[in-house]
C-alpha positions as CSV (number, residue, x, y, z in Angstrom):
1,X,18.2,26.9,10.4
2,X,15.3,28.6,11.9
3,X,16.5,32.2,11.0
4,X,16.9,30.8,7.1
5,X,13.4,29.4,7.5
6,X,11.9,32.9,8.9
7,X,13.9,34.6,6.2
8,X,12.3,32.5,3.6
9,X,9.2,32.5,5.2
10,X,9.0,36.9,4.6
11,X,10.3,36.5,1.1
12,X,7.6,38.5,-1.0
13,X,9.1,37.7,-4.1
14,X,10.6,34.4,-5.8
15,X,13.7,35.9,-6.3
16,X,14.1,36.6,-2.5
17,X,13.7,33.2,-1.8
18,X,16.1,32.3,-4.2
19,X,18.6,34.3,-2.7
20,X,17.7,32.4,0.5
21,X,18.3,29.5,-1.0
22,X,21.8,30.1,-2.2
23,X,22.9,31.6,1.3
24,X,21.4,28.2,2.8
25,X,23.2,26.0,0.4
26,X,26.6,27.9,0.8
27,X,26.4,28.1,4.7
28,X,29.0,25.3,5.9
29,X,26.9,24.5,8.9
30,X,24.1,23.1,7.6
31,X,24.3,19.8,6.0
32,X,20.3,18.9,6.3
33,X,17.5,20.4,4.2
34,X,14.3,18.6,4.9
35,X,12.7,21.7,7.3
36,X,13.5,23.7,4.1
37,X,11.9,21.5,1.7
38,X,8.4,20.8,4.0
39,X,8.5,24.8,4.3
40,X,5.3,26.2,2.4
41,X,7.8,28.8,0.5
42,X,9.7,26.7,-0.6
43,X,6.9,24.5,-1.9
44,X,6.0,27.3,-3.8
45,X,8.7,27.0,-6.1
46,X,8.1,23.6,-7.0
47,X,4.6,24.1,-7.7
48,X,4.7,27.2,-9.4
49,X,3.8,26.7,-13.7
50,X,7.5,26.8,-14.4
51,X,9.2,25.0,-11.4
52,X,12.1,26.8,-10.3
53,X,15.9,25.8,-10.6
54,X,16.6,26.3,-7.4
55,X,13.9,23.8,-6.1
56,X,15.7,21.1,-8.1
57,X,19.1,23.0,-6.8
58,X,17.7,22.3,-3.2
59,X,16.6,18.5,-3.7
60,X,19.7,17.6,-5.2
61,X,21.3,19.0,-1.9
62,X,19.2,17.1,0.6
63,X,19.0,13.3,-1.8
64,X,21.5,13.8,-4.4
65,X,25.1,13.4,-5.0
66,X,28.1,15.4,-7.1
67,X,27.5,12.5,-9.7
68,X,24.1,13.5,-10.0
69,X,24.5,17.3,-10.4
70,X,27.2,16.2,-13.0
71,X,24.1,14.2,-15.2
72,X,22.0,17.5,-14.9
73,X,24.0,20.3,-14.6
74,X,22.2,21.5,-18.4
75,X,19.4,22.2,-16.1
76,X,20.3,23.0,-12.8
77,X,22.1,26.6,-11.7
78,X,25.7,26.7,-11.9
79,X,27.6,26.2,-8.4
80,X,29.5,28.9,-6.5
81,X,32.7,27.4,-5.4
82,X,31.3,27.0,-1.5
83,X,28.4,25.2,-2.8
84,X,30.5,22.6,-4.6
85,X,32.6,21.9,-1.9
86,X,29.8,21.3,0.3
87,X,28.1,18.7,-2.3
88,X,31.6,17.0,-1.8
89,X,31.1,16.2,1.4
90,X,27.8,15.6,1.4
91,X,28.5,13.3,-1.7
92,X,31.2,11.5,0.5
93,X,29.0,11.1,3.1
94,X,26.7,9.0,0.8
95,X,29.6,7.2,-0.3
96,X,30.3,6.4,2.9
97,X,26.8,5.1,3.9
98,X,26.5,2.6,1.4
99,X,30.2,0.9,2.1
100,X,32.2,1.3,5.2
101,X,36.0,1.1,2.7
102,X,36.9,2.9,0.2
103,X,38.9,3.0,-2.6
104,X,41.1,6.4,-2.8
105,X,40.9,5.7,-6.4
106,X,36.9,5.5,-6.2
107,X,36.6,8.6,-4.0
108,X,39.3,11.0,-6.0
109,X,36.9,9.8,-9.0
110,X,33.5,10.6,-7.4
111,X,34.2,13.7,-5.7
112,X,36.0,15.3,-8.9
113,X,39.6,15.4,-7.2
114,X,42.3,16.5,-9.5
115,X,45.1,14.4,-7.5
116,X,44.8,12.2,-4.2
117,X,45.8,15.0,-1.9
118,X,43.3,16.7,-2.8
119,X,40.8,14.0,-1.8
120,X,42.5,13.7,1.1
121,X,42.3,17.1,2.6
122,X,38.1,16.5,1.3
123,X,37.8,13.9,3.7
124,X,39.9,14.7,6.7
125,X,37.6,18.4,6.1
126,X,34.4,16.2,6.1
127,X,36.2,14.8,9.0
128,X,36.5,18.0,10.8
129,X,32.7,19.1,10.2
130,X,31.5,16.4,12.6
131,X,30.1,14.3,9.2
132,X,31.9,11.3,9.5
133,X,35.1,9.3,11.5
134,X,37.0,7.4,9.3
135,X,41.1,6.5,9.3
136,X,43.0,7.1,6.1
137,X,45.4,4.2,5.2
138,X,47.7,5.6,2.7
139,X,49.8,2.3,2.4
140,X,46.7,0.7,1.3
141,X,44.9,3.8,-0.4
142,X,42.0,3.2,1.5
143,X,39.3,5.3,3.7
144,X,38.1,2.8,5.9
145,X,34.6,4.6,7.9
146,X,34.1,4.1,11.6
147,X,30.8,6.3,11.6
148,X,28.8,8.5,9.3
149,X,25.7,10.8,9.8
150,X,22.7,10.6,8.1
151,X,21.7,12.6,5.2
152,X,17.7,13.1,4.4
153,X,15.3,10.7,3.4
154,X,12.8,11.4,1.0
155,X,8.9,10.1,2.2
156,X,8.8,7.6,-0.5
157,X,11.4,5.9,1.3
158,X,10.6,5.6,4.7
159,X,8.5,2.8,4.2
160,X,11.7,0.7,2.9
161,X,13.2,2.1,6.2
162,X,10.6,1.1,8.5
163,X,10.3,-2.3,6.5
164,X,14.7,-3.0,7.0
165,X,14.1,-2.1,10.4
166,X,11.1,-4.4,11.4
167,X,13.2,-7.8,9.6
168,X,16.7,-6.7,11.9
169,X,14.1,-6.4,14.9
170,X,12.7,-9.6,14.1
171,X,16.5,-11.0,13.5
172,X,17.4,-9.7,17.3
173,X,14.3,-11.4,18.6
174,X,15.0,-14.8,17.3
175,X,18.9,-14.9,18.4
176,X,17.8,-13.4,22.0
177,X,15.7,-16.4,22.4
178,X,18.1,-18.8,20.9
179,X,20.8,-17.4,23.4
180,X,17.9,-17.7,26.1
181,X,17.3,-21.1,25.4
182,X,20.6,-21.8,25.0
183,X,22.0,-20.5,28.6
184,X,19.0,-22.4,30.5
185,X,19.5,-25.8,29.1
186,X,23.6,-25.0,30.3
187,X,22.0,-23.4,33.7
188,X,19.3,-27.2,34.1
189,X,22.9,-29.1,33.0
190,X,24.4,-27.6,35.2
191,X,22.3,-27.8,38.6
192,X,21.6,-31.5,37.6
193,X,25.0,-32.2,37.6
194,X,25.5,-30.6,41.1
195,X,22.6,-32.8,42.2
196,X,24.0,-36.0,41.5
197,X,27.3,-35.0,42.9
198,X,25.4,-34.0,46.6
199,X,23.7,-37.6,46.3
200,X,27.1,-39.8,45.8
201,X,28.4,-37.7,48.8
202,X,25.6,-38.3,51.0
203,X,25.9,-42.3,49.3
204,X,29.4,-42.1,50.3
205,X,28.6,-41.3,53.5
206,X,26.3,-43.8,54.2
207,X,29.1,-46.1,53.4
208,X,31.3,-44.6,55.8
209,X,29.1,-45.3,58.6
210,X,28.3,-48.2,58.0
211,X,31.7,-49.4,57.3
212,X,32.9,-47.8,60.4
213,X,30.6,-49.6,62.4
214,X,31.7,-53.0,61.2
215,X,35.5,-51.9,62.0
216,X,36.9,-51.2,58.8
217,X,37.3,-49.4,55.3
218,X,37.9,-51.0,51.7
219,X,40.9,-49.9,50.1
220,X,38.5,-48.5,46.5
221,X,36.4,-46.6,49.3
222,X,39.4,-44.4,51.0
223,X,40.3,-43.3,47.2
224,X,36.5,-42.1,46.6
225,X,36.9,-40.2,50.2
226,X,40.0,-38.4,49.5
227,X,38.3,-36.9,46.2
228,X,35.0,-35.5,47.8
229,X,36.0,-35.0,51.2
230,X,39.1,-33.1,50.7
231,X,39.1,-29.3,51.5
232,X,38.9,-28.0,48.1
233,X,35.9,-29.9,47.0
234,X,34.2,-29.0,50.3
235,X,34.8,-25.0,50.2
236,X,33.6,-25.6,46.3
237,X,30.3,-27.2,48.2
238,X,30.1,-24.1,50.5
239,X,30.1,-22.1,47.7
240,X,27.7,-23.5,45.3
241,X,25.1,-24.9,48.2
242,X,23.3,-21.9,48.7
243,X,22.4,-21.5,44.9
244,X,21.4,-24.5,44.4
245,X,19.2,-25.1,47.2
C-alpha cells in the first residue's frame, strides 16, 4: 500500500493518478482502500469541477458492492476482468457480514455466477485470500461463514458503530453483574448450609456426652451418629473446614 500511495502522491497529472488507481484496484492483495481515499491526491479528483470516474470507481471499491456497480455502470469506467473479480469477493465478503448462511442460489445471483461451480470456486478463492472461513454444504446448497474480515467504513458511519458498540457493552455489563450476583447468593447458600451442619455435629456431640455419662444411647441417636460421624462425612469436613473458617 505505501508504494501505491507514494506513487500517487508524485502523480503530476490526473491521468497518472488514474493509472494508479487502476493498478491499485487490480492488485489482488489489497482488499482495503481507506489510506487511498484520505490521500490528498486522491481527494483531488473528487473535488476537481468535473469529479473524476475513477474517484467514484475507488469508493465503490472500498463501500460498495457488484450490485451497486451493476445500478451505475452508465457512469462509472468499465472493469478489466481482474477488477471484477476482485469486486466479487469483496461483494461476498459484504454478503457475508450481514448473514453468517447463505443461500448458493442468493450468492450465484449476487456475484453474477453463470452456474454454481462457478460460485463455488468464488468463494473457496475468497477463501484462499485470507477474506473469510466459511464450509460449503453442497447437500444443502449453503455457505455457512465461520469468520469474515472487515471492509471500510465510511465516517458517516462510525458514529452508528461506536453507538452498537456502547448498547452490547452495556448488555455485557448487566449479565456480568447478574451472573455476579447470582454465584454469591449460591456461595452465602452455600456456607450457611455448612454452618448449620458444624452446629448439629457439635449438638450431636453434646448428646453423646452426656448420654455417655448417664450409661447409655437411644436407639434414634446411634442412627444420627452413623450419618455424621462416619469417615466419609468426616474427610468431607476436613476438606471444606478450612474454607469456611
Amino acid at each position: 500500500m505505501d508504494s501505491y500511495l507514494n506513487t500517487l502522491h508524485a502523480a503530476a497529472t490526473e491521468s497518472e493518478a488514474v493509472q494508479v488507481i487502476q493498478r491499485l484496484l487490480e492488485d489482488e492483495s489489497i482488499y482495503h482502500f481507506g489510506r487511498v481515499l484520505d490521500s490528498p491526491k486522491a481527494r483531488e479528483l473528487a473535488t476537481s469541477e468535473q469529479p473524476n470516474a475513477y474517484w467514484s470507481l475507488l469508493e465503490l471499491f472500498s463501500f460498495g458492492t457488484l450490485s451497486d456497480y451493476k445500478a451505475a455502470s452508465a457512469q462509472l469506467p468499465e472493469l478489466t476482468e481482474r477488477q471484477l473479480e476482485k469486486l466479487k469477493h469483496l461483494s461476498l465478503v459484504s454478503l457475508a457480514s450481514v448473514s453468517k448462511v447463505l443461500p448458493y442460489d442468493d450468492l450465484i445471483r449476487e456475484l453474477d455466477c453463470a452456474h454454481e461451480q462457478q460460485m463455488e470456486d468464488l468463494v473457496i478463492d475468497t477463501i484462499y485470500k485470507g477474506l473469510l472461513s466459511a464450509k460449503l454444504d453442497q447437500q444443502r446448497r449453503l455457505v455457512e461463514v465461520e469468520f469474515v474480515v472487515g471492509r471500510d467504513v465510511r465516517r458517516g458511519d462510525l458514529q452508528a458503530i461506536y453507538d452498537s458498540l456502547d448498547k452490547w457493552s452495556a448488555v455485557c455489563e448487566k449479565e456480568l453483574n447478574t451472573l455476579t450476583v447470582g454465584v454469591n447468593t449460591a456461595e452465602q447458600e452455600l456456607v450457611s448450609k455448612r454452618v448449620k451442619e458444624r452446629e448439629f455435629t457439635f449438638a450431636l456431640q453434646d448428646l453423646h456426652m452426656e448420654h455417655a455419662s448417664s450409661g447409655g444411647e437411644p436407639e434414634s441417636l446411634a442412627r444420627y451418629d452413623s450419618q455424621y460421624t462416619s469417615s466419609e462425612y468426616q474427610n468431607e469436613e476436613r476438606r471444606t473446614g478450612a474454607s469456611d473458617f
